[in-house]
C-alpha positions, 0 to 999 in steps of 0.5 A: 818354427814348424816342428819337422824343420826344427828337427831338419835344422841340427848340426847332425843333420848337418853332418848327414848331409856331408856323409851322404855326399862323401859317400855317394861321389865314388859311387856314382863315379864308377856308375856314370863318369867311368862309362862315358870315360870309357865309351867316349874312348872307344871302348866296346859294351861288352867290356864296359859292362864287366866293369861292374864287377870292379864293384864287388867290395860293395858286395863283400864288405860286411867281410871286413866290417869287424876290422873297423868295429874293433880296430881304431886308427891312433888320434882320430878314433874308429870312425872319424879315423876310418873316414878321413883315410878312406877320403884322402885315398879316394882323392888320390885315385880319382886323380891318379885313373884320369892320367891313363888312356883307355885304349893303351892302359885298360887293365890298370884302370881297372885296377884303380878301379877296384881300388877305389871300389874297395876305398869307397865300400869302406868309407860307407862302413864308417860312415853308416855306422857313425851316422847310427851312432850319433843319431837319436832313435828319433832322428833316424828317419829323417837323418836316413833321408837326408843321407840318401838325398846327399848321396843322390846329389853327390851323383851331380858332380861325376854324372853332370859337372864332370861331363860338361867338363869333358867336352871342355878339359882334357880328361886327367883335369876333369878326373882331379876336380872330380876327385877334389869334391872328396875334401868337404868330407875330410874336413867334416871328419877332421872336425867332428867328435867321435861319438861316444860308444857302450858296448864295443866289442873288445875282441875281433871273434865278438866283432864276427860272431855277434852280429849274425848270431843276433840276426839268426836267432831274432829271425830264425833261420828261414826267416833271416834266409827270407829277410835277405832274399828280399833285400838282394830282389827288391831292386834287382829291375831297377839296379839292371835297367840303369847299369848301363844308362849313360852308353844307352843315351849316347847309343840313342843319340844324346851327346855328353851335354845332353846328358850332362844338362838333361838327364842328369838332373831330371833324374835327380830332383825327381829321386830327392823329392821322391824320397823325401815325399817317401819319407813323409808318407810312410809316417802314415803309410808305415814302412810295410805299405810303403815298400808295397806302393813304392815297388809298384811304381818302380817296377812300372817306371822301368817301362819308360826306358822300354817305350824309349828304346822302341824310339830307335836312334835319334838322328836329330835331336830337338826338343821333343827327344830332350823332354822325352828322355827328360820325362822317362828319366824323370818318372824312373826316378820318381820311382827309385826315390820312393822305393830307396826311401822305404827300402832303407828304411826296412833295412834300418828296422831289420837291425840291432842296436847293438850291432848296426855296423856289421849288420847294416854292412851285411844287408847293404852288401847283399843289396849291392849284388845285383849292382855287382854281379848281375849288372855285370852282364848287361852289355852281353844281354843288350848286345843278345836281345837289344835294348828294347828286349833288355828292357822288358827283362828288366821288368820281369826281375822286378817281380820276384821282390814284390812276391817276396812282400807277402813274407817280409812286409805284410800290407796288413802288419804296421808294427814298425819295430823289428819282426820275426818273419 
C-alpha cells in the first residue's frame, strides 16, 4: 500500500472528515439555502445582503474561545462536550427557522439566524481545537485537507440537496432534513475519546492572556499587525464575488434545480480537487509559492463571473448557459481549492502549539470579516453598479492580499516553520 494512502486511511482521518462535515453544514446554510429561501419568497436584495452580518460570531469568536479552553462540560470533556452541545443546538434551530414564513416573520428568522451563527462558530472553536489535538505534527497537513474537502462537501446537502427538495417539499420539511445531517457529527463526538492534554490552562486570565502575548512577542508588533492584514485580505475578492452567487443564478435566469444539479456540484469537485492538488503541491512548492501560484489563479477565476454577468439575463436556458455557468463556476473553484488549501496552511504555521485554540480562532475569525461585514453590503453595491461592474470590484480587492505576499510569504523564503515577519 503507497505510503500517502496508509497515511489517508486512520481512524483520525476518519474522524477529520466527520468534523469538516459537521463544521461546514451550518455555513454553507447561512450562505446558499438562506438566500434562495429567501429570494424564492420574495424578499428584496438589499435585505438578503444585510444578512451577512448574522455572521458576525464567525468574526467574534476568538471573544469567547478561552471559555472553551478553560471551562468543560460534565461527562463529556472540553472538547467532545462543546462539540456535541453545539450539534444538537443546531439540529434544533435549523428545524425550528423552516416553520417561519419570510414575508410575515423576517426579524425572527433573523434571529434564529444569528443563533444558529453563533452555535456553528462555537462548534468550529472545538472542533479546530480537537482536530490539533489529536493530530501528530506530521498528519496536520493531510488532516487540514480533509477537513477542508469534508467542509466543502458538507455544502451539498444545504446548496444541492436541499434545493432540489425545494421544488418538491414544503419548506419547513426541507429545513428538518437539512438539520437531520447534524446527526453524524453528534455520534462521532458521542463516540470519540477526549484527547489527552498537557499544559491547559487553569485560569480564565492565562486562557486570555496567553494566546496573544505569545503571538506578539514571536511576531513583534508590526509583524503580528502585517500577519493579520494578510489573513483579513487575502480572500477578500473571492469571499465578495460569491456572497451573493445563488440570487446572481437565479437573476441570470437559472431555476433552483439549475443550481441545485449544475452549479452546486461544478463547484464543488473542482475545490475538493483543487485542494487536494494544493495539498500535494505544496510538498514541492512549500507554503510561501503556493499562496503566491494559488492567489494568482483566484483572483483571475473571479473574471469568469465578470464574462458571465456580460451575458445578461437568459431567457432560455440550454445547454450551452448550463456549461457556461458549469465551466465559469467550475474554473472560480479551482481556484478557491488551491487558495483555501495554502491559505489554511499559513494559518496552521502562523500558530503555537501551546495555544492553537485561541489563536486559530483569532486568525479564522479575522478571515472571517469580509464574509461578515463586508459581504454585507454586496446586494447595495450590485443594486449601485450591477452586477458586471460588481464583479470587476471584486477583482480589485483581490490585489491588496497578494501585495501583502512580498511581507508575509517571500517567494524566495521555503522555511516552512513559523517565521518572524
Amino acid at each position: 500500500m503507497p505510503a500517502w494512502l496508509a497515511a489517508l486511511l486512520t481512524r483520525r482521518m476518519l474522524i477529520c472528515i466527520f468534523t469538516g462535515f459537521s463544521s461546514g453544514l451550518p455555513l454553507y446554510l447561512l450562505l446558499n439555502l438562506l438566500p434562495a429561501w429567501l429570494r424564492s419568497e420574495g424578499v428584496d436584495l438589499k435585505t438578503i445582503g444585510f444578512f451577512a452580518l448574522i455572521q458576525f460570531p464567525y468574526t467574534w469568536k476568538f471573544l469567547w474561545s478561552p471559555l472553551l479552553d478553560r471551562f468543560a462540560i460534565p461527562g463529556f470533556g472540553r472538547r467532545r462536550g462543546w462539540m456535541l452541545v453545539t450539534q444538537v443546538g443546531l439540529l434544533l434551530v435549523i428545524g425550528a427557522m423552516g416553520g417561519l414564513s419570510p414575508k410575515d416573520n423576517i426579524w425572527p428568522i433573523l434571529w434564529l439566524a444569528t443563533l444558529l451563527s453563533f452555535l456553528s462558530a462555537t462548534q468550529d472553536i472545538a472542533v479546530d481545537a480537537f482536530r490539533r489535538e489529536i493530530l501528530r505534527d506530521e498528519e496536520l497537513g493531510l488532516g487540514n485537507a480533509v477537513h477542508v474537502n469534508a467542509y466543502r462537501i458538507a455544502g451539498l446537502i444545504p446548496g444541492s440537496l436541499s434545493l432540489i427538495l425545494a421544488d418538491r417539499l414544503p419548506w419547513d420539511q426541507v429545513f428538518w432534513i437539512t438539520g437531520c445531517f447534524m446527526i453524524p457529527g453528534m455520534v462521532m463526538a458521542w463516540l470519540v475519546s477526549e484527547p489527552a492534554i498537557k499544559g491547559a490552562p487553569k485560569t480564565l486570565r492565562q486562557a486570555v492572556t496567553e494566546p496573544f502575548h505569545e503571538f506578539t512577542g514571536r511576531q513583534g508588533w508590526q509583524g503580528a499587525l502585517t500577519v493579520l492584514g494578510f489573513i483579513f485580505l487575502y480572500k477578500l475578492g473571492d469571499s465578495l464575488c460569491t456572497a451573493l452567487a445563488t440570487p446572481f443564478y437565479l437573476d441570470m435566469g437559472f431555476t433552483k434545480t439549475d443550481i441545485g444539479l449544475i452549479a452546486k456540484h461544478a463547484g464543488l469537485w473542482p475545490a475538493v480537487i483543487g485542494a487536494l492538488l494544493g495539498g500535494l503541491w505544496m510538498l514541492k512548492l512549500g507554503i510561501n509559492r503556493a499562496l503566491w501560484l494559488f492567489g494568482v489563479v483566484q483572483a483571475v477565476a473571479i473574471v469568469g463571473f465578470a464574462w458571465l454577468a456580460a451575458q445578461g439575463h437568459f431567457n432560455e436556458i440550454g445547454s450551452y448557459e448550463r456549461l457556461a455557468l458549469a465551466t465559469v463556476i467550475g474554473i472560480e473553484a479551482l481556484g478557491v481549492g488551491l487558495g483555501t488549501a495554502a491559505f489554511v496552511a499559513f494559518i496552521a504555521r502562523s500558530t503555537h502549539p501551546a495555544y492553537t485554540a485561541t489563536q486559530m480562532a483569532l486568525f479564522t475569525s479575522l478571515a472571517a470579516v469580509p464574509r461578515t461585514f463586508i459581504n454585507a453590503s454586496a446586494g447595495w453595491l450590485v443594486e449601485q453598479l450591477g452586477w458586471l461592474n460588481f464583479y470587476w470590484l471584486c477583482l480589485a480587492l483581490a490585489l491588496p492580499g497578494m501585495l501583502l505576499l512580498l511581507r508575509v510569504a517571500p517567494w524566495q523564503v521555503r522555511a516552512e516553520t513559523s517565521a518572524t515577519v
